[in-house]
DRENDO-1510 file (C-alpha; in Angstrom, 1 decimal, always signed):
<recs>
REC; n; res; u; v; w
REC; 1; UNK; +0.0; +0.0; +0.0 .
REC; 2; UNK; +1.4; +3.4; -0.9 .
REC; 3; UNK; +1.1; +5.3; +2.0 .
REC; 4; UNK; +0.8; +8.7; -0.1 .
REC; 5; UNK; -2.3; +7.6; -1.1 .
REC; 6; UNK; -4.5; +8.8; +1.8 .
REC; 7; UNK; -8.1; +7.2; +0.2 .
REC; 8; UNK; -6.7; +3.9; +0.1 .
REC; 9; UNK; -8.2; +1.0; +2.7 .
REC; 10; UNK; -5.8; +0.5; +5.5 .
REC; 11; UNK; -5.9; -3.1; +7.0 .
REC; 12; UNK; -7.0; -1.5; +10.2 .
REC; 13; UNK; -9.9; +0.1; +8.9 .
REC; 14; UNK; -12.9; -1.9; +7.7 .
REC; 15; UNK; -14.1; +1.4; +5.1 .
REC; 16; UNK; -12.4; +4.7; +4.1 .
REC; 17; UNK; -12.0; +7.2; +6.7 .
REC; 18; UNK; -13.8; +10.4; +6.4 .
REC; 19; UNK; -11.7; +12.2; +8.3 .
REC; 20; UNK; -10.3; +14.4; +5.3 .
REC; 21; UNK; -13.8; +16.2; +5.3 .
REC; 22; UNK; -14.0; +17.1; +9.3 .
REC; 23; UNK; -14.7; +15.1; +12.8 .
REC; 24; UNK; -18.8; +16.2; +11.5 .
REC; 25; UNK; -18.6; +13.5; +8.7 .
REC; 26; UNK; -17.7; +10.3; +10.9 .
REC; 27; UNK; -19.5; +11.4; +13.9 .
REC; 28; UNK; -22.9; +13.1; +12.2 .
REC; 29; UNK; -24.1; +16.4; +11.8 .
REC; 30; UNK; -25.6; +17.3; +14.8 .
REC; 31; UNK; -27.0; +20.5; +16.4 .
REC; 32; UNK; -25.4; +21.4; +20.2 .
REC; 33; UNK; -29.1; +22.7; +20.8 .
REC; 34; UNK; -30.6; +19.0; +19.9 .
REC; 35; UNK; -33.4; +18.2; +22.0 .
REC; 36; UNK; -31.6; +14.9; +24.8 .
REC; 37; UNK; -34.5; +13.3; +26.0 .
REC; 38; UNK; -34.9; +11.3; +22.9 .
REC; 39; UNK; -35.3; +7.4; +21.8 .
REC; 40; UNK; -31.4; +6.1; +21.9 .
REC; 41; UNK; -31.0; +5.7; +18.0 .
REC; 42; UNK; -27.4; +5.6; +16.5 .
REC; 43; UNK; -26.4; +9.2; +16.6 .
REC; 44; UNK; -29.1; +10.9; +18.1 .
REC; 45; UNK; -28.1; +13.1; +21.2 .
REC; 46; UNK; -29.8; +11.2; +24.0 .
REC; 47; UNK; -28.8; +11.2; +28.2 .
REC; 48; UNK; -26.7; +8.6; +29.8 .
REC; 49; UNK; -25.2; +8.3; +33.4 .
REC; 50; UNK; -21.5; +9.5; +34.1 .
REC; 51; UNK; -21.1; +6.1; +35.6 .
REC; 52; UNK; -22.3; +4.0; +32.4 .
REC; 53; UNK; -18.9; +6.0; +30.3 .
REC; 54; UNK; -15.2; +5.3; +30.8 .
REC; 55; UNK; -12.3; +6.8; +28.8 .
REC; 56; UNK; -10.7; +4.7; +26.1 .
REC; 57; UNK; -7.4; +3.2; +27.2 .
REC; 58; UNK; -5.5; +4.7; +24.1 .
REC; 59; UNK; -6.7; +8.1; +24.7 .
REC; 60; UNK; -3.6; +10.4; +23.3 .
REC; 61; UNK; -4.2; +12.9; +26.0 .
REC; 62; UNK; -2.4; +12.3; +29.0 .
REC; 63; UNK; -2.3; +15.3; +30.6 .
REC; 64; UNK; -5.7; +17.4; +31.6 .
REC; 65; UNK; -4.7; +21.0; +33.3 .
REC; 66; UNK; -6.2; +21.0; +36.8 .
REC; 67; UNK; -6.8; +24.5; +36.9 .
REC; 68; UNK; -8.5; +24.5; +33.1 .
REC; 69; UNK; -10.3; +21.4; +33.7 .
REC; 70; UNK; -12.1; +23.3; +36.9 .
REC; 71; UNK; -12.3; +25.7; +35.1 .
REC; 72; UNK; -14.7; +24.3; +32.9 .
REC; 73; UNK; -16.7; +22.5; +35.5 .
REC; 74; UNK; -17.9; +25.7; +36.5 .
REC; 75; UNK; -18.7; +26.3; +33.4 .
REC; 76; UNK; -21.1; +23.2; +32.8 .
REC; 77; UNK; -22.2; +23.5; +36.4 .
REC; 78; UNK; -23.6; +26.8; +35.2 .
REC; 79; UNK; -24.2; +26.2; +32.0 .
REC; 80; UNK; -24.5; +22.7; +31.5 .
REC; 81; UNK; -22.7; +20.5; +29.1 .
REC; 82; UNK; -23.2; +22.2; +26.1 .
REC; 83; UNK; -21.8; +20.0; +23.4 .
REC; 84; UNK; -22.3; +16.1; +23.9 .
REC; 85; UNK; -19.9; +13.5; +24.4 .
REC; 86; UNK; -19.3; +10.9; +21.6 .
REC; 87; UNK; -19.5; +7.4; +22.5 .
REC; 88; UNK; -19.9; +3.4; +21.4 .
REC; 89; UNK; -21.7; +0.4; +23.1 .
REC; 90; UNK; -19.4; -1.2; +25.3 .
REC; 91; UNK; -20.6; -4.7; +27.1 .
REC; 92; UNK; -23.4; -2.9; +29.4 .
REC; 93; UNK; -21.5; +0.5; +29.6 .
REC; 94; UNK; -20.1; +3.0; +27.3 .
REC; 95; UNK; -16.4; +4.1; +26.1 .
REC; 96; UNK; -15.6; +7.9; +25.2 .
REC; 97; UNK; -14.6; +8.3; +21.7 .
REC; 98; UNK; -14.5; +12.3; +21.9 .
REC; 99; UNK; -14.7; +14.3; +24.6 .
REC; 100; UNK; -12.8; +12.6; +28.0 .
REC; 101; UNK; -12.6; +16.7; +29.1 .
REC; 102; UNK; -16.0; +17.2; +29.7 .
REC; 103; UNK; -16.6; +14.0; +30.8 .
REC; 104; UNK; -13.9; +14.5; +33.6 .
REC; 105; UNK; -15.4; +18.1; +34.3 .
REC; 106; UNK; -19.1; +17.2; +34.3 .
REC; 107; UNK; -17.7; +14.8; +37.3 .
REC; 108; UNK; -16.4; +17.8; +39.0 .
REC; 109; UNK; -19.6; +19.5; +38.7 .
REC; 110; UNK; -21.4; +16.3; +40.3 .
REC; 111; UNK; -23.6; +16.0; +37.4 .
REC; 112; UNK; -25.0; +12.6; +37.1 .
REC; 113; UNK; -26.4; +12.5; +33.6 .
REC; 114; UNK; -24.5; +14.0; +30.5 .
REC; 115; UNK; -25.6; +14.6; +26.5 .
REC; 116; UNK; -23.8; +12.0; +24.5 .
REC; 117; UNK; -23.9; +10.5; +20.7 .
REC; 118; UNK; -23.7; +6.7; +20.8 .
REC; 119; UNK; -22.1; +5.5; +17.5 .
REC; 120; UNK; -21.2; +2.3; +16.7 .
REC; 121; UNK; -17.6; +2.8; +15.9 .
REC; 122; UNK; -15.0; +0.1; +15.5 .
REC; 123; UNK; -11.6; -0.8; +16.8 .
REC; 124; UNK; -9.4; +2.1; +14.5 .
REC; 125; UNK; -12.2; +4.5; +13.8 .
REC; 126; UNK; -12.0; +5.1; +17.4 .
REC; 127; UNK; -8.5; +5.5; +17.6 .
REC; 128; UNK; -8.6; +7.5; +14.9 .
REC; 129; UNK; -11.0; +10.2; +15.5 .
REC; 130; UNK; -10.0; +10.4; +19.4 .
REC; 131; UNK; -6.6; +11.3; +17.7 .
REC; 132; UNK; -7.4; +14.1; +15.2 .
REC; 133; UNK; -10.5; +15.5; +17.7 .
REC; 134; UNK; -7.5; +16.4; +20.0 .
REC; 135; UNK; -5.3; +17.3; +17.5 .
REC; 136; UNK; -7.9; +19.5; +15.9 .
REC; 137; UNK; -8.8; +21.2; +19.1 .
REC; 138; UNK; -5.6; +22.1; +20.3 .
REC; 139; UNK; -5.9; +19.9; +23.2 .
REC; 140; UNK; -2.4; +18.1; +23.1 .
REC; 141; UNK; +0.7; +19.6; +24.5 .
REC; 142; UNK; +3.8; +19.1; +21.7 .
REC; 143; UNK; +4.6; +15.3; +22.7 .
REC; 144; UNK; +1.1; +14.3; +23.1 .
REC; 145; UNK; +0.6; +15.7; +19.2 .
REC; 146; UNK; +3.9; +14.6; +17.8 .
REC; 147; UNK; +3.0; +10.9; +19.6 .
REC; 148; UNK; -0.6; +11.0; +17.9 .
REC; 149; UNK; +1.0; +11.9; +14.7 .
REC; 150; UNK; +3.4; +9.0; +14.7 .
REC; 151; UNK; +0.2; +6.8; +15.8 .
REC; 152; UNK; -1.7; +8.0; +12.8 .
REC; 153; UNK; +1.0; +7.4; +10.5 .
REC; 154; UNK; +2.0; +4.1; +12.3 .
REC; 155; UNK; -1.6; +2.5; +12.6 .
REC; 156; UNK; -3.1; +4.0; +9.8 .
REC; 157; UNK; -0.7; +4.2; +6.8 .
REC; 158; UNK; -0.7; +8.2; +6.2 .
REC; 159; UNK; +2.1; +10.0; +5.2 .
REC; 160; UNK; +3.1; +13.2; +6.4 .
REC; 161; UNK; +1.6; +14.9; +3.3 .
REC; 162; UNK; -1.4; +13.8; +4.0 .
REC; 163; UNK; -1.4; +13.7; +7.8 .
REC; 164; UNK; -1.0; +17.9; +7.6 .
REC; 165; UNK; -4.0; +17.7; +5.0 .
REC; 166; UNK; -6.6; +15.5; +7.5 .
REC; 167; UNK; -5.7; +17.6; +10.7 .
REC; 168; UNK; -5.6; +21.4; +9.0 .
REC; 169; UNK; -1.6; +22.2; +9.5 .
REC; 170; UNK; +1.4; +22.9; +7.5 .
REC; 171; UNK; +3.7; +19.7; +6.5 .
REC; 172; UNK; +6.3; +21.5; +7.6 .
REC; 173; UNK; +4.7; +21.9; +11.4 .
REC; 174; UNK; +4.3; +17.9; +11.0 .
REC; 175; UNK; +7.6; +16.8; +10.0 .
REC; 176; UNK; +8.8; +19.2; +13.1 .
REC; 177; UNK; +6.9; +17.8; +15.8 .
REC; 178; UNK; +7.3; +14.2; +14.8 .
REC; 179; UNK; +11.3; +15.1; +14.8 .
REC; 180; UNK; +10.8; +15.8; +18.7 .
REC; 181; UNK; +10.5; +12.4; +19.4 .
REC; 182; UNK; +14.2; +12.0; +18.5 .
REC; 183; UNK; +14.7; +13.6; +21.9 .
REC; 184; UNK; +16.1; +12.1; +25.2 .
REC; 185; UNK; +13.1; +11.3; +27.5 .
REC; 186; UNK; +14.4; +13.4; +29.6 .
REC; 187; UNK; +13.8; +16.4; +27.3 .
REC; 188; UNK; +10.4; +15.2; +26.3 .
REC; 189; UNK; +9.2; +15.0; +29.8 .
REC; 190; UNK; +10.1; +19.0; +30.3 .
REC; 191; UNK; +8.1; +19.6; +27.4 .
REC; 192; UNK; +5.3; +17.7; +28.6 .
REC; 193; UNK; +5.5; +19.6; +32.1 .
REC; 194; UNK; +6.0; +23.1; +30.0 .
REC; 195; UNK; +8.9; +24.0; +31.8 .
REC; 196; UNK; +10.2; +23.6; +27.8 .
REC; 197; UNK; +8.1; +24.6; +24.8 .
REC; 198; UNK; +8.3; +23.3; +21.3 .
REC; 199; UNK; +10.4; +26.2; +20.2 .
REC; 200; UNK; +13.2; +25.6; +22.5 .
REC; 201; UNK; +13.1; +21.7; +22.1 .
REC; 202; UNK; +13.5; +22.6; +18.0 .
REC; 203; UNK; +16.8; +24.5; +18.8 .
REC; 204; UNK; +18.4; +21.7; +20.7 .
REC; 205; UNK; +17.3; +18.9; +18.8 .
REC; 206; UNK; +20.1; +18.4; +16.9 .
REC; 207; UNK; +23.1; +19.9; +19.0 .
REC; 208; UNK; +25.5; +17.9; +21.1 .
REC; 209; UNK; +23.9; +16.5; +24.1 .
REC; 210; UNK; +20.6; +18.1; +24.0 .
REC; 211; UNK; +19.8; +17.2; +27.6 .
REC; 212; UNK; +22.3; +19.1; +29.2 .
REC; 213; UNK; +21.1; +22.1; +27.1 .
REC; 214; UNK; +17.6; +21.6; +28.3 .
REC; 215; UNK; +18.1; +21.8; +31.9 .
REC; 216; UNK; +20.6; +24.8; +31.3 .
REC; 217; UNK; +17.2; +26.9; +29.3 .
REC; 218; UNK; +15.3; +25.9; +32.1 .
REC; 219; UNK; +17.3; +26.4; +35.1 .
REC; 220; UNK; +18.4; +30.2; +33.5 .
REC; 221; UNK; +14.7; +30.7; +31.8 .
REC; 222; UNK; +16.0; +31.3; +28.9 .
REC; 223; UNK; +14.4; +32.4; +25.6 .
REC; 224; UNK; +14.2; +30.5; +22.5 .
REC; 225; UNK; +16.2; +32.8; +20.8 .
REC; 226; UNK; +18.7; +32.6; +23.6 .
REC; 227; UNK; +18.3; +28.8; +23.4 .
REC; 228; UNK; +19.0; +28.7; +19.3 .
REC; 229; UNK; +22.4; +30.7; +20.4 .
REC; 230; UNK; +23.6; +28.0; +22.9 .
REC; 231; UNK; +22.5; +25.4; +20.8 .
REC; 232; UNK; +24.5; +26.7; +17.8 .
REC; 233; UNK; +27.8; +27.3; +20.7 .
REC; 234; UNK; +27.3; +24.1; +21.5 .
REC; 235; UNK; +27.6; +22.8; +18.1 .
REC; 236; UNK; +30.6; +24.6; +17.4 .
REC; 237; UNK; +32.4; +24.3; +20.5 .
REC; 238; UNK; +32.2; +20.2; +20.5 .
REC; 239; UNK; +29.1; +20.0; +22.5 .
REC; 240; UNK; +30.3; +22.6; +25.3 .
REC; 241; UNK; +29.0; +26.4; +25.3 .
REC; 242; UNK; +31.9; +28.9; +24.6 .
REC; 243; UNK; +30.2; +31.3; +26.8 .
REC; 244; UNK; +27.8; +31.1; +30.2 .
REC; 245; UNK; +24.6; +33.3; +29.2 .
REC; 246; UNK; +24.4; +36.2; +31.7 .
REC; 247; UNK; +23.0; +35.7; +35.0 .
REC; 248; UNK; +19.5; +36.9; +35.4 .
REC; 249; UNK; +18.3; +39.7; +37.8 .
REC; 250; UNK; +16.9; +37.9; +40.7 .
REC; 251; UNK; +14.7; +40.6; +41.5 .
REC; 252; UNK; +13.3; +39.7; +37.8 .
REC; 253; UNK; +12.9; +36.0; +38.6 .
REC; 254; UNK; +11.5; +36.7; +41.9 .
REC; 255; UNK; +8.6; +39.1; +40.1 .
REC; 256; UNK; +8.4; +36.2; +37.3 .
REC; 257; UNK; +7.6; +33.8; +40.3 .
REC; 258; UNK; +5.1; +36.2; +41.8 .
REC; 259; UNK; +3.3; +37.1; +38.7 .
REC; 260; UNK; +3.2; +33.1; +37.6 .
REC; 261; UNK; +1.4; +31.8; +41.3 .
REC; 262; UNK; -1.3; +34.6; +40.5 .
REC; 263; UNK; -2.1; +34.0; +36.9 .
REC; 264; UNK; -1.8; +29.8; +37.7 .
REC; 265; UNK; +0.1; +30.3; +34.3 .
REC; 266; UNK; +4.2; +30.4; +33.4 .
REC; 267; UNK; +5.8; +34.1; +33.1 .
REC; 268; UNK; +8.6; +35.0; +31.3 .
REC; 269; UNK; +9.9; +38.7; +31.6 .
REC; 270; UNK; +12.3; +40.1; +29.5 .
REC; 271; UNK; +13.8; +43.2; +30.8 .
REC; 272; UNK; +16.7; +45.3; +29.1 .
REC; 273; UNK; +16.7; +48.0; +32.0 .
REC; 274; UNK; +14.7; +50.6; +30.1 .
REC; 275; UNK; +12.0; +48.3; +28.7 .
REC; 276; UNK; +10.6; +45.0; +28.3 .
REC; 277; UNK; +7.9; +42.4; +27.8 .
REC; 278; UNK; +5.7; +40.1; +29.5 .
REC; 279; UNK; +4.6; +37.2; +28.3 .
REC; 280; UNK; +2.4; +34.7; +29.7 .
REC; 281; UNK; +2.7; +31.2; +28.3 .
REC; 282; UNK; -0.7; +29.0; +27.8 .
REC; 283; UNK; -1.1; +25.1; +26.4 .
REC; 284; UNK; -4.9; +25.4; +25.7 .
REC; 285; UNK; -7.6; +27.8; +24.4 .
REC; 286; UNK; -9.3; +27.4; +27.5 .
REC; 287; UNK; -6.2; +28.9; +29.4 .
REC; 288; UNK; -6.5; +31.4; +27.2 .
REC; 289; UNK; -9.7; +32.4; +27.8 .
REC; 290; UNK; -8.8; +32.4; +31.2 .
REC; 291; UNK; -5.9; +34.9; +30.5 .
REC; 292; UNK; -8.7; +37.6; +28.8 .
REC; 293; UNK; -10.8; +37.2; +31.0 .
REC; 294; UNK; -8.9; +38.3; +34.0 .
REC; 295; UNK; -7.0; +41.2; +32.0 .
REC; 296; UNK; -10.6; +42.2; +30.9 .
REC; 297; UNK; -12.0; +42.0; +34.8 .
REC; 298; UNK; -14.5; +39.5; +33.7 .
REC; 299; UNK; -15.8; +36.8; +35.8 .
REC; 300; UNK; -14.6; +33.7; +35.9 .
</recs>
């Protein structure tokens, strides 16, 4: 099987995916506003206990934000659970296909009935979709992506051309997260915890000892075009940096420290004694609604 030829049957699948033309084609096109209280037909929106669903073991998402996911259990605890959770038949229970987040935060908001789609989805189709959901959402942190991408090329036969085409990005922004996985555990784990973002795992990916350049961007905070400079040091100076970056100003770490406990979010200040900037790192669009709606005095 060619694996540039994304409309060919992979052995996994038992029909062509319709992935290419959105999540909407596999799952249905259904309104959020759909009446629940309904006759459980395949893909109608109906109501089902939190207790009947479980997540599905091969969920790509690993990590859920605390703060975020309470976030939005005040949300649906106000508002309800506005778009419903996609799920197949499993023995006398359910399994989540799409939408383990709300699932998790209607728990928090002791709700004991949710909106859901039952569909009856095999084996790879739900792989599949719970892959490029997240993906498409923006849900993943950079290893969690680059892993599903590798999992959709792996399980499913696409190639990167293709891959970029069913999940809405750049071939380019492909081939560069699936290069990340090249990288010591070590330095995947920081960019799982944020402490390192995709940017400054790029710089170091293919400099001498990468690891020891990680904890030395972390430890002095440093940017990633600080990072690309050490990196580039390191590769001319036989893996060792010619020169130590310049100590920070403690009193600028210390306000970094401050400024990150209040927001729940990580600072970086960059401060040339005259001027600077702020900026305030986020991993979902939920953190950054967060982010406007405290600079905007909103409620939260």
């Amino acid at each position: 099987m060619s694996a540039a030829d994304p409309d060919k049957k992979s052995p996994l699948k038992k029909k062509p995916s319709g992935l290419g033309r959105g999540l909407s084609a596999l799952m249905g096109d259904v309104e959020q506003e759909a009446p629940v209280n309904v006759a459980p037909d395949d893909g109608a929106v109906q109501l089902l206990p939190v207790s009947k669903l479980a997540p599905h073991p091969d969920q790509p998402r690993r990590h859920f934000d605390e703060e975020a996911l309470g976030e939005l259990a005040r949300s649906i605890e106000a508002r309800g659970v506005i778009q419903p959770i996609v799920v197949r038949p499993q023995g006398s229970a359910y399994q989540i296909v799409a939408g383990e987040r709300r699932w998790r935060a209607a728990q928090i908001a002791h709700l004991h009935q949710v909106p859901v789609i039952v569909r009856d989805f095999d084996d790879a189709e739900t792989l599949e979709i719970a892959l490029v959901e997240n993906i498409q959402r923006e849900d993943l942190n950079a290893m969690e992506e680059a892993e599903a991408y590798k999992r959709l090329i792996d399980d499913f036969g696409h190639s990167q051309a293709a891959l970029a085409r069913l999940v809405h990005k750049s071939r380019s922004h492909v081939a560069n997260l699936l290069r990340l996985l090249d990288l010591p555990k070590r330095v995947r784990d920081l960019v799982v915890d944020g402490r390192l973002d995709m940017g400054h795992a790029r710089a170091i990916i293919s400099a001498p000892d990468p690891e020891s350049l990680a904890l030395t961007i972390v430890s002095r905070g440093l940017s990633v075009r600080e990072a690309e400079d050490l990196a580039r040091r390191a590769k001319s100076g036989g893996g060792k940096p010619s020169a130590a970056p310049k100590e920070r100003d403690p009193d600028i770490v210390a306000l970094e420290k401050q400024l990150g406990e209040a927001v729940g979010l990580a600072v970086k200040i960059d401060f040339s004694g005259k001027a600077g900037n702020v900026t305030v790192g986020f991993s979902s669009l939920d953190q950054l609604d967060m982010i406007c709606q405290r600079l905007s005095g909103e409620k939260i």
